[in-house]
Each structure stands twice: as C-alpha cells, then as structure tokens.
C-alpha positions as CSV (number, residue, x, y, z in Angstrom):
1,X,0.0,0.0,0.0
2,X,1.0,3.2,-1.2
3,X,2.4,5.1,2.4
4,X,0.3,8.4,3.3
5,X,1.9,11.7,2.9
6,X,0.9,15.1,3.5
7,X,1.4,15.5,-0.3
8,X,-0.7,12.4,-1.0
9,X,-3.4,13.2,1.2
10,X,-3.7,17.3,0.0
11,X,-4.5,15.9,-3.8
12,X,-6.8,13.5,-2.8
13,X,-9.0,16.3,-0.9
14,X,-8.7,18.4,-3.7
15,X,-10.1,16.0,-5.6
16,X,-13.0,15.3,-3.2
17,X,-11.8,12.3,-1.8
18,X,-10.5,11.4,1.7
19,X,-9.2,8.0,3.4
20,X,-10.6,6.2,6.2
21,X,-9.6,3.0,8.2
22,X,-11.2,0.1,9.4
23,X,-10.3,0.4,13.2
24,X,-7.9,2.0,15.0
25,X,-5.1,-0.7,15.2
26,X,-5.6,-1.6,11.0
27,X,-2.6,-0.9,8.9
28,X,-4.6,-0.2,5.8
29,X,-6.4,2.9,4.6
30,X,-9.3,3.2,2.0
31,X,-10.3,6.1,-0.1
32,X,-14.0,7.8,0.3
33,X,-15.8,9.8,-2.3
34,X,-19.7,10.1,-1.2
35,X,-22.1,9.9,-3.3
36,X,-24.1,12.5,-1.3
37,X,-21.8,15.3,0.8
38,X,-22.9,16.5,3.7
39,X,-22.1,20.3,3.7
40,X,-22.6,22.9,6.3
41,X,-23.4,26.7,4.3
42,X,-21.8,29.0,6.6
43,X,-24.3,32.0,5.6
44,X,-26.8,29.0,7.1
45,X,-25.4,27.7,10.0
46,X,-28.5,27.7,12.4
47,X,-27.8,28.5,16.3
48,X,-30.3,27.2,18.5
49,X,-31.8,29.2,21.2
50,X,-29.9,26.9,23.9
51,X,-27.0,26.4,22.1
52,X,-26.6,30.7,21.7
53,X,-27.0,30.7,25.6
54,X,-24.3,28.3,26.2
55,X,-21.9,29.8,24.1
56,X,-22.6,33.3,25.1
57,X,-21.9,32.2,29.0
58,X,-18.4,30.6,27.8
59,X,-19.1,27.5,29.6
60,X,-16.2,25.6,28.2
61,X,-13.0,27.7,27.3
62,X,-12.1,28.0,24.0
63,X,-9.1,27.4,21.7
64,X,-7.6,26.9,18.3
65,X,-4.4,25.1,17.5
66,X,-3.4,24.8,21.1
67,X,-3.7,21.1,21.5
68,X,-4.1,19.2,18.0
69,X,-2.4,15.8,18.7
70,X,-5.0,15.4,21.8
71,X,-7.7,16.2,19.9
72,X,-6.9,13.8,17.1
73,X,-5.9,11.3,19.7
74,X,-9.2,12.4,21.8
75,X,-11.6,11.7,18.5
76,X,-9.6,8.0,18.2
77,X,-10.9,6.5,21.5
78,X,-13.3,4.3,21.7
79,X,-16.3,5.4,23.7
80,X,-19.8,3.8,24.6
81,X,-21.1,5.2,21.5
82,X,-18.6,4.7,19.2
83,X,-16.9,1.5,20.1
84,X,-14.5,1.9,17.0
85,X,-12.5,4.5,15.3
86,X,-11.9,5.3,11.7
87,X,-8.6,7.4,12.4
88,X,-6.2,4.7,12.1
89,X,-2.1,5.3,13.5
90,X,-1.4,6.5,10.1
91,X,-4.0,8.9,9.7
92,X,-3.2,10.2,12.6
93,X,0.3,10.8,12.1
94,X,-0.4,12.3,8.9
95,X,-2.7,15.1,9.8
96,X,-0.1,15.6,12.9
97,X,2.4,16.4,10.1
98,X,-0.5,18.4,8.3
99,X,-0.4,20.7,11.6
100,X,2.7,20.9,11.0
101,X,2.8,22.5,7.7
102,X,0.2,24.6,8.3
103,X,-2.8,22.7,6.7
104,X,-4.6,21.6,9.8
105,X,-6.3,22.5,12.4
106,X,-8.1,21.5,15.7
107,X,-10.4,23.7,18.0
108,X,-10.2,22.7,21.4
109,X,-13.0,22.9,24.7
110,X,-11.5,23.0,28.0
111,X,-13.3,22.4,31.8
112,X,-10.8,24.2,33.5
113,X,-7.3,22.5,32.6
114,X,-9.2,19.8,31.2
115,X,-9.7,19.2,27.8
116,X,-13.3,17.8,27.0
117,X,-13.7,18.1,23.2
118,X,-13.5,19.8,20.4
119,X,-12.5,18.7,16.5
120,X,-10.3,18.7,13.7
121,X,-9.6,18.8,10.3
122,X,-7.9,20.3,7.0
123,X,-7.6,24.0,5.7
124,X,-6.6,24.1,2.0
125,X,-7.6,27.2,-0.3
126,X,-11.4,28.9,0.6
127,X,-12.3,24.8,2.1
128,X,-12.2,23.5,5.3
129,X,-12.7,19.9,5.4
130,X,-13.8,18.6,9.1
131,X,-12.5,15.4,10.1
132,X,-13.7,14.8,13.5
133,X,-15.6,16.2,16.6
134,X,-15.6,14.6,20.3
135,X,-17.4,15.6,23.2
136,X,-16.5,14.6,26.5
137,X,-18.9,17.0,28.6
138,X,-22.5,17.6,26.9
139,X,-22.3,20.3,23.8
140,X,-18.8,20.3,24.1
141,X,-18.3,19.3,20.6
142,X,-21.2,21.6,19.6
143,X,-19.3,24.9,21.0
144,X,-16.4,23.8,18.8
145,X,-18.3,23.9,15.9
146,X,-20.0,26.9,16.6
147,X,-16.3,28.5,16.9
148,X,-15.3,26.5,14.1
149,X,-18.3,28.2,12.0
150,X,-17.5,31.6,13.2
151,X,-13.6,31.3,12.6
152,X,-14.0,30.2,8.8
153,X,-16.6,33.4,8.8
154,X,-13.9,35.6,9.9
155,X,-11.1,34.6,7.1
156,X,-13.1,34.5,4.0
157,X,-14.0,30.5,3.8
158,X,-16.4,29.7,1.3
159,X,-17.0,25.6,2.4
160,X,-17.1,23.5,5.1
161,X,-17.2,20.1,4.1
162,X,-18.6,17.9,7.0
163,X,-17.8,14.7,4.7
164,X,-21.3,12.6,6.0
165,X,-24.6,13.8,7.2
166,X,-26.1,13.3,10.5
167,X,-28.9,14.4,12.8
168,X,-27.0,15.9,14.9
169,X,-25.2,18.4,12.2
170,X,-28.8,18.8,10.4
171,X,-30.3,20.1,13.3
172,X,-27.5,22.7,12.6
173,X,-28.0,24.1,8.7
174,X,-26.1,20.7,7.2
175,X,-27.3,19.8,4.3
176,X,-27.0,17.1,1.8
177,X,-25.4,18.2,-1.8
178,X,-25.0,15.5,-5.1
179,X,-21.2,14.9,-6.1
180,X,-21.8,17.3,-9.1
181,X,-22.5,20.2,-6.8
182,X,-20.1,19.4,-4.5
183,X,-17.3,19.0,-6.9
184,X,-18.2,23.2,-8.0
185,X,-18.4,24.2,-4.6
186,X,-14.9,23.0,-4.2
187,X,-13.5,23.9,-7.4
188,X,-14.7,27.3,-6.3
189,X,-13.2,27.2,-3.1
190,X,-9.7,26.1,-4.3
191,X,-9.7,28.6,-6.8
192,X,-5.9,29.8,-7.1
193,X,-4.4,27.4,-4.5
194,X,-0.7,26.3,-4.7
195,X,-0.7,22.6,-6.1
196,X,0.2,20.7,-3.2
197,X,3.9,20.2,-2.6
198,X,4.9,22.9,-4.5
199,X,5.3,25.0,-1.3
200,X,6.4,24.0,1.9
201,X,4.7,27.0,3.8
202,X,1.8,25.5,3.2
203,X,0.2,28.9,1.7
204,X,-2.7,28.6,0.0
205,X,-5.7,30.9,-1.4
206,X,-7.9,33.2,0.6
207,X,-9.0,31.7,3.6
208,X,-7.5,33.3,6.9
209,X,-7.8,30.4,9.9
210,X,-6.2,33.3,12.9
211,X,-8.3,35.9,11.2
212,X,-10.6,35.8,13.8
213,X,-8.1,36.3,16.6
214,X,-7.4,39.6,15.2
215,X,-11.0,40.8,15.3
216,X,-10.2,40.1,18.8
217,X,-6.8,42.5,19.2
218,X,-5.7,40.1,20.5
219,X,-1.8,40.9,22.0
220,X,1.1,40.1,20.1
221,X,2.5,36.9,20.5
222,X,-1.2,35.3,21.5
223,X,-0.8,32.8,19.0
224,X,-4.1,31.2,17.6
225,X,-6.0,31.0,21.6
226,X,-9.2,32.7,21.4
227,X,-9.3,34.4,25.0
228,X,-9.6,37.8,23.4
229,X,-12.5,36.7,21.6
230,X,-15.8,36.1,24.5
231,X,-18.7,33.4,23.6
232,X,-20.7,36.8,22.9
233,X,-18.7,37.7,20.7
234,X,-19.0,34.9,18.5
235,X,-22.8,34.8,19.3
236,X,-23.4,38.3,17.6
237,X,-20.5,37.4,14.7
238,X,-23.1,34.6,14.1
239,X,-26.6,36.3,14.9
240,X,-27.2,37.6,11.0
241,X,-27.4,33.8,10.5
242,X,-29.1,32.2,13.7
C-alpha cells in the first residue's frame, strides 16, 4: 500500500476524496468519495436558542491550535457510543504532520485544565474539510463547531465540508449536496491554491484560519487562543445567520 503523505493526502482532498480506516489498530487505509456530501453553508449555519445561551456564558473555554495531537488522539478512542474509530495510526500521524505545515487544524474545549472536546480537520484554499468532533462533557463538541463556524466566517472561507450527514449536524443548517455540486463548490473554493507540494509554507488561497483572533486585538505573541475573543462575541458574529 502506497504510504500516506501530507502530499498524497492534500491531492486527494482536492479532488474530493479522503481516506478512512477500518479500526484503530488496521494498517490499511481506503479512499472515500460520497455519493451524497454532507455540507454545512456557513451563511446557514443555524444557532439554537440553547446552544446561543451556552456559548454566550463561555461554559467551556475555547481554543484553536493549542492542543491538535490530543484532539486527534481524543476523536480515536473508543467510547460507549462509538466503540470503533476510523482514524487509524497512520492517519493520525499524517494530519499531525499536516499541523505541521500549516494545513490543519483543531479547535479545542477546556473544563478548567481539562480538555473535553473539540474537533479537527484540514484547511486548503477557501475549504475546510472537518475530520472529527468529540465531546467529553454535553455540547462540548457543539461549541467547537459553533467557533469552528464563526472562525471560517472571519477569514473568507467559502465551504465547510462535513464529509457525512447526521442528525445531529442537520439540526444545525447541514445539508446534503449530489457529487456534481459538490465538486463546483470545491472547485470554487480552491480557486488559485498552490498545487500541493509545490510550497512548503503551506500557503494557499484566501481563507484566513487566525483571522478571527485579530477581530479580537488580540496581544502580540497570543498565537491562535481565542481568550480575546468572548462566547458573545461569536454569538453576535453569528446572529445575522441564527
């Protein structure tokens, strides 16, 4: 089997497809193209009344980038609902080396020092593909998406791929798109992007992940936390859309 590498793995997203495993301990990967794509419109995204007040109280504390490998590692275990993973060692050292370079990225929830959720997954051009979302403490992994959602607002994305549908991301604007459709939205989005592996910056077109940190001032040298940016904030960035 052919090995995974950042380079490997940036085509085949631009391409619309992304690889899965079996289990969590299976040295083999398989490539996914749906059929039907679950997508989430950001001018759509839909904030729940309950949801909004959560956020807005800052229940969990909120980060970006701060903690990727125990997110990824956080999505991989098993839990009562979910008794196997899909993000298999290889994966997971491949999107580790995608953090690396820039291409990935991971919103993070935190109970005090605790972390209790969040999710990952892949920036390239005007896209952001999500990989994975884990909740330890209830909404946890909804806050991360509603930051998620608010971030890709901020620097100019145009798609957020959520790869399969589900009730739970329906009841939040997801919606189901044919591979025809999808295929434009993303051709759009990667509009002017780098071909992967021709920089090792990881630069690509348009879409700002930090952007939103600035809306925050936040002080030189914050990195990507969002402490300057408040859950109200991000309620009233999202309220034209709630």
């Amino acid at each position: 089997m052919e090995r995974l590498t950042p380079h490997l793995v940036l085509g085949a997203y631009a391409v619309g497809v992304f690889p899965m495993a079996d289990t969590r301990d299976t040295a083999h990967v398989y490539w996914v193209e749906p059929r039907k794509r679950a997508v989430l419109p950001l001018d759509g995204f839909h904030l729940s009344r309950s949801l909004r007040k959560t956020v807005a109280a800052d229940r969990f504390r909120v980060t970006a980038d701060t903690a990727f490998e125990a997110i990824i590692r956080l999505c991989a275990e098993n839990a009562p609902d979910r008794p196997e993973t899909w993000i298999n060692y290889a994966i997971e050292r491949v999107f580790i080396d995608l953090f690396d370079m820039g291409f990935a990225h991971s919103i993070e929830c935190w109970d005090g020092d605790e972390l209790v959720g969040g999710l990952y997954g892949l920036s390239l051009g005007r896209a952001f593909f999500g990989e994975s979302m884990v909740s330890r403490r209830t909404d946890a992994s909804k806050v991360a998406l509603v930051w998620l959602v608010a971030r890709l607002r901020a620097g100019g994305y145009s798609l957020l791929d959520c790869q399969f549908q589900t009730p739970h991301l329906a009841t939040m604007g997801a919606v189901e798109i044919n591979r025809d459709d999808y295929v434009a939205r993303l051709s759009d989005a990667l509009a002017g992007v780098v071909a992967p592996g021709a920089s090792a910056s990881g630069a690509s077109a348009a879409g700002d992940f930090g952007a939103l940190d600035r809306l925050g001032a936040a002080p030189a040298g914050a990195g990507t936390v969002c402490g300057p940016v408040s859950g109200q904030d991000i309620v009233q960035l999202l309220a034209q859309t709630s």
